[in-house]
C-alpha positions as CSV (number, residue, x, y, z in Angstrom):
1,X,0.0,0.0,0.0
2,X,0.8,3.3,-1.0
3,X,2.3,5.2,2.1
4,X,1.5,8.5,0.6
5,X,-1.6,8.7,2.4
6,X,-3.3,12.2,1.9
7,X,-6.9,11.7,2.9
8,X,-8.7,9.8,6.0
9,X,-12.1,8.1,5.1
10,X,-14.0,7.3,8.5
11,X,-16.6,5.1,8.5
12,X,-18.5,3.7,11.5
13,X,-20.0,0.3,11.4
14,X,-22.9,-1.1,13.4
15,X,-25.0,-3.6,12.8
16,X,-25.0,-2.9,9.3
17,X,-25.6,-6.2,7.2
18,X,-28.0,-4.8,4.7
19,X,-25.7,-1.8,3.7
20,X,-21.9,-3.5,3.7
21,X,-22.3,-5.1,0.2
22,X,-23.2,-1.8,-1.7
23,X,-21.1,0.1,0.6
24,X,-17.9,-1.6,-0.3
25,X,-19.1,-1.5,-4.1
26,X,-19.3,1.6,-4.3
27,X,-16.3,2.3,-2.2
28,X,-14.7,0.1,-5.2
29,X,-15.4,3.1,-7.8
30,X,-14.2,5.6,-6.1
31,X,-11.3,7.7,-7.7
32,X,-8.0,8.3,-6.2
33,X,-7.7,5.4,-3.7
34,X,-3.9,5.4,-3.9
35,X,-4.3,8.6,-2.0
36,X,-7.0,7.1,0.1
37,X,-7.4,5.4,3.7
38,X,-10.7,3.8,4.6
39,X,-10.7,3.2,8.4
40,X,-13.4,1.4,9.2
41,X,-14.8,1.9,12.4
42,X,-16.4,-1.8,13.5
43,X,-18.7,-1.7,16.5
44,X,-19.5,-5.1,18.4
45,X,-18.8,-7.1,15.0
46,X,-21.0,-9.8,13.8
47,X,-20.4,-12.9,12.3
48,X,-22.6,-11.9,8.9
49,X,-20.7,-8.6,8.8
50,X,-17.2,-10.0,9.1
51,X,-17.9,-12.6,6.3
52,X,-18.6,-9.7,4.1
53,X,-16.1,-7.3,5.1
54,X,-12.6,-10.2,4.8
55,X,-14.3,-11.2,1.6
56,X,-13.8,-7.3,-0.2
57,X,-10.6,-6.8,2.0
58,X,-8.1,-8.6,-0.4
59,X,-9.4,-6.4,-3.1
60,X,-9.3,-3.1,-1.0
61,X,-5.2,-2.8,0.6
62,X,-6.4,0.7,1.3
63,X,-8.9,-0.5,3.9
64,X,-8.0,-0.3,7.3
65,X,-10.3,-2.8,9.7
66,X,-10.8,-1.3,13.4
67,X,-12.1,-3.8,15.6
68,X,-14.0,-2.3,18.6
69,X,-15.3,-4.8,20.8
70,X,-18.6,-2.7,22.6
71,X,-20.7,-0.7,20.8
72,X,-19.8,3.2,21.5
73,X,-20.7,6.4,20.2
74,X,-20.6,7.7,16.9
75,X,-18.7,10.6,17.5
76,X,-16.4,8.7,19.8
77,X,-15.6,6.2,17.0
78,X,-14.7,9.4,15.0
79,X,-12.9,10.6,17.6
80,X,-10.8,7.6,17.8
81,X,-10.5,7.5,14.3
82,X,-9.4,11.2,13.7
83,X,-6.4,10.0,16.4
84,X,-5.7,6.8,14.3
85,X,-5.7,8.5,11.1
86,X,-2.4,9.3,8.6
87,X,-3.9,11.6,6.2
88,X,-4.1,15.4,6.0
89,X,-7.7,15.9,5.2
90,X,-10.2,13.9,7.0
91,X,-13.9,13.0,5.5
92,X,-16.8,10.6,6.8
93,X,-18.6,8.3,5.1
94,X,-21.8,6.6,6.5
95,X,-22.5,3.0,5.5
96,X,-25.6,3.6,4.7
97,X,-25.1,7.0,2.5
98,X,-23.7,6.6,-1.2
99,X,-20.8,8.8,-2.1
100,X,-20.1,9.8,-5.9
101,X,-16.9,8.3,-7.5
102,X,-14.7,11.6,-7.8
103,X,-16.6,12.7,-4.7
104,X,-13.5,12.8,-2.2
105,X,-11.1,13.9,-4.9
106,X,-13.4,16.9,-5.2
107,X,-13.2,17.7,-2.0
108,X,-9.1,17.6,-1.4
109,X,-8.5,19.7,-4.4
110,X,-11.3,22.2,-3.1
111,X,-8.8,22.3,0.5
112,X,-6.1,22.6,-2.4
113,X,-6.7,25.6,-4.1
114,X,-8.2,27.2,-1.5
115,X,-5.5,26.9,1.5
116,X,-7.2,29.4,4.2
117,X,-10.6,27.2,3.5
118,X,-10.3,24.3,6.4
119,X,-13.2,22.3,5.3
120,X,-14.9,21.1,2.6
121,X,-18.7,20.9,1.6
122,X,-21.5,20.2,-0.9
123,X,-25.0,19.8,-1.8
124,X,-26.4,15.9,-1.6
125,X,-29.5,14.5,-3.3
126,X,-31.7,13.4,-0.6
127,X,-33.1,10.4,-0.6
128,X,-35.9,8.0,1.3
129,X,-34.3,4.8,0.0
130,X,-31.2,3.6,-0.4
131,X,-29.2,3.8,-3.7
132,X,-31.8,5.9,-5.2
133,X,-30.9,9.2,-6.1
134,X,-34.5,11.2,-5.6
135,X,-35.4,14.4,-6.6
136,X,-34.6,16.3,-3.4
137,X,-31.2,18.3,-3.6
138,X,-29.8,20.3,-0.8
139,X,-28.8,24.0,-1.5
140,X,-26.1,24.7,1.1
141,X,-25.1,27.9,1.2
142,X,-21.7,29.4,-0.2
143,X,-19.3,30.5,2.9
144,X,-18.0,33.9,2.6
145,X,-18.6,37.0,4.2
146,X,-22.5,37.7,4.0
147,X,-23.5,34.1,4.9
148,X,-21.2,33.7,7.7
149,X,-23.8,33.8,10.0
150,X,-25.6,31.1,8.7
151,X,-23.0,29.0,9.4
152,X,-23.3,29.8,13.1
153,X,-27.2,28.7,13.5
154,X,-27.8,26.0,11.1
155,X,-25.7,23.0,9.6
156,X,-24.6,23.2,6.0
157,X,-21.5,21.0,5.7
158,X,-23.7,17.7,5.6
159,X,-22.8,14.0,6.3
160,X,-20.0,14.4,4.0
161,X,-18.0,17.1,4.9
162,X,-13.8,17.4,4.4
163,X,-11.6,18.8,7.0
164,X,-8.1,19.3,7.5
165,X,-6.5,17.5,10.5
166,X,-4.9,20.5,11.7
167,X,-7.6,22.1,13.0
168,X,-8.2,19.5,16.0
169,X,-5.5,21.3,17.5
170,X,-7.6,24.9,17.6
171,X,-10.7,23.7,17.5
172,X,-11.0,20.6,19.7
173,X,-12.3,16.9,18.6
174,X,-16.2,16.1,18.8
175,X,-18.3,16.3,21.7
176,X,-19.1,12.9,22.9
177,X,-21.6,13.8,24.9
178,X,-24.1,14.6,22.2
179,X,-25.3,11.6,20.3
180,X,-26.6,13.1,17.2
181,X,-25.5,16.8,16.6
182,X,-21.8,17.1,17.4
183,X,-21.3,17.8,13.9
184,X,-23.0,20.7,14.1
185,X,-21.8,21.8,17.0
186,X,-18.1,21.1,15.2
187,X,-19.3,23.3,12.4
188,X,-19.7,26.1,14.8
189,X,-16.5,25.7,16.5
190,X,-14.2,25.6,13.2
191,X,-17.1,28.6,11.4
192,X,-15.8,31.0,14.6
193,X,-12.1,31.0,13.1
194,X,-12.1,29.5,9.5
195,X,-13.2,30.0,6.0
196,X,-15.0,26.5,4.1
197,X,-15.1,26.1,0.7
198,X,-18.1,24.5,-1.5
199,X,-17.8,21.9,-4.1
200,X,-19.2,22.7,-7.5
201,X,-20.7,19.3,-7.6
202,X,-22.6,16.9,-5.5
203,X,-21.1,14.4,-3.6
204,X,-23.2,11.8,-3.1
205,X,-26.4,10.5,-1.8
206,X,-28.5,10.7,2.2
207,X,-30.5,8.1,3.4
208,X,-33.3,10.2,5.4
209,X,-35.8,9.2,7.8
210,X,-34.5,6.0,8.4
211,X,-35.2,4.5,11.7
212,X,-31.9,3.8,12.4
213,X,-30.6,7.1,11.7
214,X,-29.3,8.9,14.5
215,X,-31.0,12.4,12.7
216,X,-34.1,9.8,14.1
217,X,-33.0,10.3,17.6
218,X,-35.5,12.1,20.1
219,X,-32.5,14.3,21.7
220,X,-32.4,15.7,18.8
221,X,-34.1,19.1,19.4
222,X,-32.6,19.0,23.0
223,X,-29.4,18.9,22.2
224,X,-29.5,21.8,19.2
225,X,-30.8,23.8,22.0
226,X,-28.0,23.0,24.3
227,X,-25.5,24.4,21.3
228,X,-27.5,27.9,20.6
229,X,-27.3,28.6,24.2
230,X,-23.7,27.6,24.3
231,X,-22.9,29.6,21.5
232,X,-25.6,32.7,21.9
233,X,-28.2,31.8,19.1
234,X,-30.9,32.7,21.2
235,X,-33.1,33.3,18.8
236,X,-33.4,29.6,17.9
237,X,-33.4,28.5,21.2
238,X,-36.6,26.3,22.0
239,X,-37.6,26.8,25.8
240,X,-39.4,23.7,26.2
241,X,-36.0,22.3,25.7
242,X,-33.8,24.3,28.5
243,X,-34.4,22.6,31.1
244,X,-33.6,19.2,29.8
245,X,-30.5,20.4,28.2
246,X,-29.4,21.9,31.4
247,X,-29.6,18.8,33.4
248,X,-28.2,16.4,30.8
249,X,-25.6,18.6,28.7
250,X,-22.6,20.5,30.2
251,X,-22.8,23.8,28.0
252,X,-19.0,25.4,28.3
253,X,-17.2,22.0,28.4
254,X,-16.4,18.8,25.9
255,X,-16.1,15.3,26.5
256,X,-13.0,13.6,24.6
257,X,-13.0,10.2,25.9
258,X,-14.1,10.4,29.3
259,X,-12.2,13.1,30.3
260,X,-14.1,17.0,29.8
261,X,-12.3,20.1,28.3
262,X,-13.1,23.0,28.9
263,X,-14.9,25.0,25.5
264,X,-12.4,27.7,24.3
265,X,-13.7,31.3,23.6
266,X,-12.9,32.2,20.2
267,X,-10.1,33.9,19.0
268,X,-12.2,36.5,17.4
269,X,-15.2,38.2,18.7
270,X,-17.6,37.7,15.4
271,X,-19.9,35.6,17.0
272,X,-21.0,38.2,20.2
273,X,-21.2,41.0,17.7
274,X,-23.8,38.9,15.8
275,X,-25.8,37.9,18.5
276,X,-26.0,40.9,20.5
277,X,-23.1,41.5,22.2
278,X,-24.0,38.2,24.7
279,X,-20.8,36.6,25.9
280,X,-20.7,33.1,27.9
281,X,-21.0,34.9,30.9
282,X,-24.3,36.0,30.1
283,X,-26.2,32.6,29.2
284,X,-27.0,32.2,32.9
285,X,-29.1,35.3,33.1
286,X,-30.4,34.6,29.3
287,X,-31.4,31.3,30.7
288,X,-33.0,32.0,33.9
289,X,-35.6,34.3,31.5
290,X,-35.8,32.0,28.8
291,X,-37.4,29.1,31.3
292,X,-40.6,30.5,31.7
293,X,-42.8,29.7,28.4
294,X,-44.4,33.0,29.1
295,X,-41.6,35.1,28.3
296,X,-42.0,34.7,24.6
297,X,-45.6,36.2,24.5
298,X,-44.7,38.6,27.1
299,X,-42.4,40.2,25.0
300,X,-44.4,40.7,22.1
301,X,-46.9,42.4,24.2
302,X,-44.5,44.8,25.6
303,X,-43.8,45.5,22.0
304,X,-47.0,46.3,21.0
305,X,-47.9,48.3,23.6
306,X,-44.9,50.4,23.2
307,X,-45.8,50.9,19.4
308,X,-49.5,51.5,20.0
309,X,-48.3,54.8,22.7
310,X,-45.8,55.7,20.1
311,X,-42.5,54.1,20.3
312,X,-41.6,52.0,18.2
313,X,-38.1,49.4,19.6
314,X,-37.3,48.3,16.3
315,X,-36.8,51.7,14.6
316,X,-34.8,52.9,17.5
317,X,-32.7,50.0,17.3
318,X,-32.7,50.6,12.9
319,X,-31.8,54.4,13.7
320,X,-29.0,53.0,16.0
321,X,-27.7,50.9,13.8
322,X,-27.8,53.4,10.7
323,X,-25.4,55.9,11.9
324,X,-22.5,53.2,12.5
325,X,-23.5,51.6,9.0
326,X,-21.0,53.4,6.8
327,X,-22.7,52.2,3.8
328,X,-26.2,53.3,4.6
329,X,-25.0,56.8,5.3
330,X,-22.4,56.8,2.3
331,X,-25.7,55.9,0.0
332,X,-28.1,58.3,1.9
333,X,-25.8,61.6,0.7
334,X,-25.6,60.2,-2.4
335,X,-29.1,59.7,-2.5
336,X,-29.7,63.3,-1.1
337,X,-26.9,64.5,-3.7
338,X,-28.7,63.5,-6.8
339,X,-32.1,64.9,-5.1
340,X,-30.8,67.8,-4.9
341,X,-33.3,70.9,-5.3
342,X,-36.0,68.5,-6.6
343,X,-39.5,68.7,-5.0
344,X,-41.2,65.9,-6.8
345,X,-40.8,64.1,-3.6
346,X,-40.9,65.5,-0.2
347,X,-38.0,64.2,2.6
348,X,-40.0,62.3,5.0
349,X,-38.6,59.8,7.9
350,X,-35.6,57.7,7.7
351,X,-36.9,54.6,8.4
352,X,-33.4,52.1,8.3
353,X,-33.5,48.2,6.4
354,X,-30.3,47.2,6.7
355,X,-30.7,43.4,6.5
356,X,-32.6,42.6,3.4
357,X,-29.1,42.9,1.0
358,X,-27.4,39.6,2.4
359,X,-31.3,37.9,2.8
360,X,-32.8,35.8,-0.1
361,X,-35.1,37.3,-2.6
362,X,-37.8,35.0,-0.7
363,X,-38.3,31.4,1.2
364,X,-40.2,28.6,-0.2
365,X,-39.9,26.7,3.0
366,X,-42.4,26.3,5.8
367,X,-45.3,24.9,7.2
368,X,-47.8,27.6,6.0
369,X,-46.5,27.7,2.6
370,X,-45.7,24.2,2.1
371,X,-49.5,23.1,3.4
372,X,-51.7,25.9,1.4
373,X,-49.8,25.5,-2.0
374,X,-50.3,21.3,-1.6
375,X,-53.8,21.2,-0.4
376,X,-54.6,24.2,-2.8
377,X,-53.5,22.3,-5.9
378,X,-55.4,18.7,-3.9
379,X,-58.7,21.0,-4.3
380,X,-58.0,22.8,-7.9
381,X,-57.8,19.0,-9.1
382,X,-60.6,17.1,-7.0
383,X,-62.7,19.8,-8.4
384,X,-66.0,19.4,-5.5
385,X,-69.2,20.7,-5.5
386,X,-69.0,22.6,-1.9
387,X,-65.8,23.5,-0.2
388,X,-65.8,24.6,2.9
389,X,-63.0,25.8,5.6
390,X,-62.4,26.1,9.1
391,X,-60.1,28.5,10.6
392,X,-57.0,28.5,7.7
393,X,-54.8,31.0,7.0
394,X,-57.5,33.6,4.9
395,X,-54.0,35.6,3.2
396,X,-52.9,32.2,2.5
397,X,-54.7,29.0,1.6
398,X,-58.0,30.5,1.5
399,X,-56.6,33.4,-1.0
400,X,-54.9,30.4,-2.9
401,X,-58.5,28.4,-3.8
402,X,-60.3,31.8,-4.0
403,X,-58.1,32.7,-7.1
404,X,-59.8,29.7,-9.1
405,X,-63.3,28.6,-7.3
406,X,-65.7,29.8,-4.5
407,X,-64.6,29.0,-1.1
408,X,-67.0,29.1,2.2
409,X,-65.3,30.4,5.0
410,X,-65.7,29.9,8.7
411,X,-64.2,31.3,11.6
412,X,-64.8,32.5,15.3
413,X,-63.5,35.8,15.0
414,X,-65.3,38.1,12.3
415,X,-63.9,38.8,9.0
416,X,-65.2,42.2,7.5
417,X,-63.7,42.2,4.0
418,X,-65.7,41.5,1.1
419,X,-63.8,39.5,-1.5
420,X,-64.8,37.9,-4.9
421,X,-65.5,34.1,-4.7
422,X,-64.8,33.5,-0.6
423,X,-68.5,33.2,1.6
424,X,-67.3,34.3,5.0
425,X,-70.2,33.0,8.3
426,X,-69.1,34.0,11.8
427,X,-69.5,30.5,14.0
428,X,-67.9,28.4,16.7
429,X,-67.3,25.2,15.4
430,X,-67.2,23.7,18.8
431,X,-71.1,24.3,19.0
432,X,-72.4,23.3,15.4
433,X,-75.3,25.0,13.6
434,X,-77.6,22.2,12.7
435,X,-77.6,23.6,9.1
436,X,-74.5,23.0,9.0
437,X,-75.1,18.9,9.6
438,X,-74.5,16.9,5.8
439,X,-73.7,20.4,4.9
440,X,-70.7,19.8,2.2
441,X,-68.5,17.3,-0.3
442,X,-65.0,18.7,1.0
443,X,-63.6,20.7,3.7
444,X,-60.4,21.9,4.7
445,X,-58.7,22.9,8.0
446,X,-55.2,23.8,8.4
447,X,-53.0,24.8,11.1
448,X,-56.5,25.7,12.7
449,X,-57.6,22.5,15.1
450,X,-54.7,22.7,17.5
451,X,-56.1,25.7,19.1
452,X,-59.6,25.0,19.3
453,X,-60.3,25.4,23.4
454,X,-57.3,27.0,24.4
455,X,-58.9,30.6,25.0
456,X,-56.5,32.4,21.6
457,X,-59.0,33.1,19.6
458,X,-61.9,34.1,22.4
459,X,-62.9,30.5,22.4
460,X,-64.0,29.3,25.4
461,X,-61.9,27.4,27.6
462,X,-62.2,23.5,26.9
463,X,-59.5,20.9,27.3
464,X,-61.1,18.5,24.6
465,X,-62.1,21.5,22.6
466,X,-59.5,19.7,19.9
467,X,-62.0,16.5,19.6
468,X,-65.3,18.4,19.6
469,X,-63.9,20.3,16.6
470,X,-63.1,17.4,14.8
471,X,-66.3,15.7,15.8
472,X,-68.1,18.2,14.3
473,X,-65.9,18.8,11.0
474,X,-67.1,14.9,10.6
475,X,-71.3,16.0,10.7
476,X,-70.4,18.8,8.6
477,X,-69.0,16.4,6.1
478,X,-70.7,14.0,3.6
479,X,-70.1,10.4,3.2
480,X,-67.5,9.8,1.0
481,X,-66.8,13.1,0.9
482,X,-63.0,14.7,1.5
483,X,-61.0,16.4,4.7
484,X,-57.9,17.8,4.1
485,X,-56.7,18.4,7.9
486,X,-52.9,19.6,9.4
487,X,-51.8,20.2,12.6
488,X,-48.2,20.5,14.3
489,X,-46.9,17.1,14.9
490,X,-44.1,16.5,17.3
491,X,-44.4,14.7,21.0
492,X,-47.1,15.4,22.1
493,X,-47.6,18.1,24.4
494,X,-50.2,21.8,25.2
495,X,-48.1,25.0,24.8
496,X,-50.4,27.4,26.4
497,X,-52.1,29.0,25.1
498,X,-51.0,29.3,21.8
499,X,-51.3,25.7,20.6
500,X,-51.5,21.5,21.2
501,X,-48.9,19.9,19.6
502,X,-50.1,15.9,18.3
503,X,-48.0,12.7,18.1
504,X,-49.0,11.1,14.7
505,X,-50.0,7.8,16.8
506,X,-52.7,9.7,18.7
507,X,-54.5,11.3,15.8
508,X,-54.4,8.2,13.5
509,X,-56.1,6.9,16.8
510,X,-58.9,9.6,17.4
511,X,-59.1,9.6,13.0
512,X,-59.7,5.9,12.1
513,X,-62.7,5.5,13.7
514,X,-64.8,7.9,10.7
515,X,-61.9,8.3,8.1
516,X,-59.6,6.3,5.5
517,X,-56.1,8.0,5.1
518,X,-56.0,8.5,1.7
519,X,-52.2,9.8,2.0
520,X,-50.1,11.7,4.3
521,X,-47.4,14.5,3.7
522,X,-45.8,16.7,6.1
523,X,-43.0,19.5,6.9
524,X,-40.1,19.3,8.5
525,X,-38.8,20.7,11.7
526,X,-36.2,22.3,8.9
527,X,-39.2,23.9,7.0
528,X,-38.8,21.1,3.9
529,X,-42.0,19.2,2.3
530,X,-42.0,15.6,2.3
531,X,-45.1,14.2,-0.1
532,X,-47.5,10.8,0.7
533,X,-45.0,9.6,2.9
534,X,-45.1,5.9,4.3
535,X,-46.8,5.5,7.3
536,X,-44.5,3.0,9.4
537,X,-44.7,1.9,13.0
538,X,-41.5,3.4,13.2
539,X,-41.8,6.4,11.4
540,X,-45.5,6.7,13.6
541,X,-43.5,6.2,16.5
542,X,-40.8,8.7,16.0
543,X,-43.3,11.4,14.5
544,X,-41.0,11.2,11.4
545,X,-38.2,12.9,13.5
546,X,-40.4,16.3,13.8
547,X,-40.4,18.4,17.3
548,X,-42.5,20.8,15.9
549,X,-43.2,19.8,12.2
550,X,-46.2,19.9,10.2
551,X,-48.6,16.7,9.6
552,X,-51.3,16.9,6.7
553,X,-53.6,14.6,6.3
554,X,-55.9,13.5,3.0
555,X,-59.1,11.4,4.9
556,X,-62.1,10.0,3.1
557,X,-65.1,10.0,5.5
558,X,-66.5,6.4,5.7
């Protein structure tokens, strides 16, 4: 073997049968193995997997097997394979993911030409089974200057990423005691001092929603909330979460192989300026607010009142912000220079937007826009006599259908616009007009069922306020006749008052009884649509990975 070795492949094994035959056929076309190590990672090794591993080894002298008798973390096998490895970059490699041929190549001569860059990433197809390309491609952003930030609250350098070796010494190794986001949390670490570099091309393929992913696992949302309050993302911080990071996560220290480390403070100061000015000293106090689940709301109010007696935070802040932005000012006097005498238009308030240049021109991502789009286009092509809805979103789905049929319209809270093609009636569904009874051939209710009793709206207070709406959705509706129903989806839990958030177990339990699931879709915690997915007993049990995702339901009454 070659003892040139520039690039470490690690790949962790674990009862992986099904995956170790592909895996080491594809591993046979990639490009540039006489550069290449494979160390592969072997957890608690079976009899099945070892039969297929010393039948490909002959034909692979660049494989390195790693026997580890017990089963240990993931990051800890990368951890020890990071200190076993000869090469100058490092990359993973799942078992279960596919990587392209010139993949890994790509990556090294991306480090190459680009020597202050530190690691390496691309876009990936997504896909929901294995070996099969799919339609879904990631679009990661590029790492420079105006999407630093990014790279500071959300994770970009997917399950392939490229890093060079060096930077364990700055940076650290992977915290052990997270079990499935100390990638991220790496990301973060090595974004606060280093530049990456993106491919041009893809590199490979992701096997999502599997059940033995650890993406799958339920500390998932925990432990993201444990890294934005250990480094200042506040603003993505979930509070239902805090206290359970708090007692299972040590925020300012890392665990390399049983032994803790205490978290460095970056060199550079980027990351307080972004967030705020909020150094690690200040994630105490920021915590000890952040607990309550009232705070949130509590805010908002203060902020309306404030604007409603005339003072408004925001432009304050804006007006703040303005006179240190040299660029604002610099384009205001030039503005004002080429006004000149001109009256056409009178000088009125400066009213700062100093964000919107580094945003997007818009997002196609989310719940809202994901669900009234789909069910939109489900109703433009079911074509039914009588559509009727309850409680959506009127400057959304309901504006969607009203721009190609009528749409009937109901809601608690009165609506005083006239518009062309919606039917507006004032009523609370929880106590159901007999009219109403047999009343229509399709009905829709999105985002809408979750707060039904919960007091929002100027309901009245009723903890099964939920069922009684759905109850009487069911009278409304023919037989045979169409629902087209979404609520949050996550473990299940009430978030006072603002909404009930429904495991996908208990609402296939309270639907079955008087509806046929014709198909289910639904959005991801990340804001991403996922169409007629499979209903498994895994995938029910694990709610499809989603803490606060988006379930949407086609049911045929029976």
């Amino acid at each position: 073997m070659n003892n040139t070795i520039k690039i470490s492949v690690l790949t962790s094994l674990y009862r992986c049968e099904p995956f170790l035959e592909n895996y080491f056929k594809h591993l046979s076309e990639i490009s540039g193995t006489d550069k290449i190590e494979v160390l592969l990672l072997h957890n608690d090794p079976q009899e099945n997997e070892m039969k297929i591993i010393n039948r490909w080894l002959p034909k692979m002298p660049f494989v390195r097997p790693i026997i580890i008798p017990q089963l240990e973390t993931l990051y800890r096998s990368w951890n020890r394979g990071i200190m076993l490895s000869r090469g100058e970059y490092i990359t993973v490699w799942n078992v279960d993911d596919v990587r392209f041929p010139d993949s890994i190549i790509q990556q090294a001569d991306a480090l190459d030409k680009n020597p202050d860059a530190v690691i390496a990433y691309g876009d990936i197809w997504v896909s929901r089974q294995y070996g099969i390309c799919g339609v879904e491609k990631t679009n990661s952003p590029i790492h420079n200057r105006l999407t630093h930030k990014k790279f500071l609250s959300g994770y970009y350098i997917s399950c392939f990423q490229m890093w060079r070796k060096s930077i364990h010494q700055i940076v650290g190794y992977y915290d052990e005691q997270f079990k499935c986001v100390a990638d991220f949390d790496f990301q973060i670490r090595v974004a606060l001092h280093f530049p990456f570099v993106k491919t041009v091309e893809p590199l490979g393929i992701y096997l999502e929603d599997q059940p033995h992913k650890l993406s799958a696992n339920e500390m998932h949302e925990i432990e993201n909330t444990t890294i934005y309050l250990r480094y200042g993302v506040y603003e993505k911080v979930n509070p239902y979460c805090i206290d359970l990071s708090r007692k299972k996560y040590r925020q300012n220290e890392l665990l390399f192989f049983d032994e803790w480390h205490q978290l460095r403070k970056p060199a550079s100061s980027s990351i307080f300026r972004l967030y705020g000015g909020l150094g690690y000293s200040s994630i105490k106090y920021t915590i000890k607010h952040l607990k309550t689940n009232m705070m949130k709301p509590f805010l908002k109010r203060v902020y309306k009142t404030s604007v409603a007696y005339g003072f408004d935070p925001k432009k304050l802040r804006s007006a703040i912000q303005a006179k240190k932005n040299t660029a604002f000012v610099s384009e205001m006097k030039e503005f004002l220079r080429q006004k000149g005498s001109d009256e056409t238009f009178q000088w009125g308030k400066v009213y700062p937007v100093l964000q919107e240049k580094q945003e997007e021109g818009g997002i196609m991502k989310g719940a809202y826009f994901h669900q009234d789009l789909y069910v939109a286009r489900q109703i433009y092509a079911s074509n039914p006599q009588k559509h009727l809805d309850i409680g959506s979103r009127v400057d959304g789905f309901v504006a969607h259908v009203a721009s190609f049929r009528k749409i009937e319209l109901i809601d608690i809270r009165p609506i005083h616009s006239l518009v062309s093609n919606v039917i507006f009636r004032q009523t609370d569904l929880m106590n159901l007009p007999e009219d109403l009874i047999n009343y229509c051939d399709s009905i829709s209710s999105l985002h809408a069922i979750e707060h039904f009793g919960l007091g929002r709206y100027g309901d009245s207070i009723d903890y099964e306020g939920h069922l009684k709406g759905i109850e009487n959705i069911t009278k409304i509706l023919k037989t045979g006749g169409v629902f087209y129903f979404s609520v949050p989806i996550g473990p299940q839990r009430i978030e006072f008052n603002e909404q009930r958030v429904f495991s996908i177990e208990y609402l296939i339990r309270i639907l079955s009884p008087n509806y046929t699931i014709q198909s289910f879709s639904y959005v991801t915690d990340k804001g991403d649509f996922v169409e007629s997915a499979t209903l498994t007993e895994e995938s029910i049990k694990t709610n499809f990975s989603c803490w606060y995702g988006c379930g949407i339901f086609t049911l045929i009454k029976k």
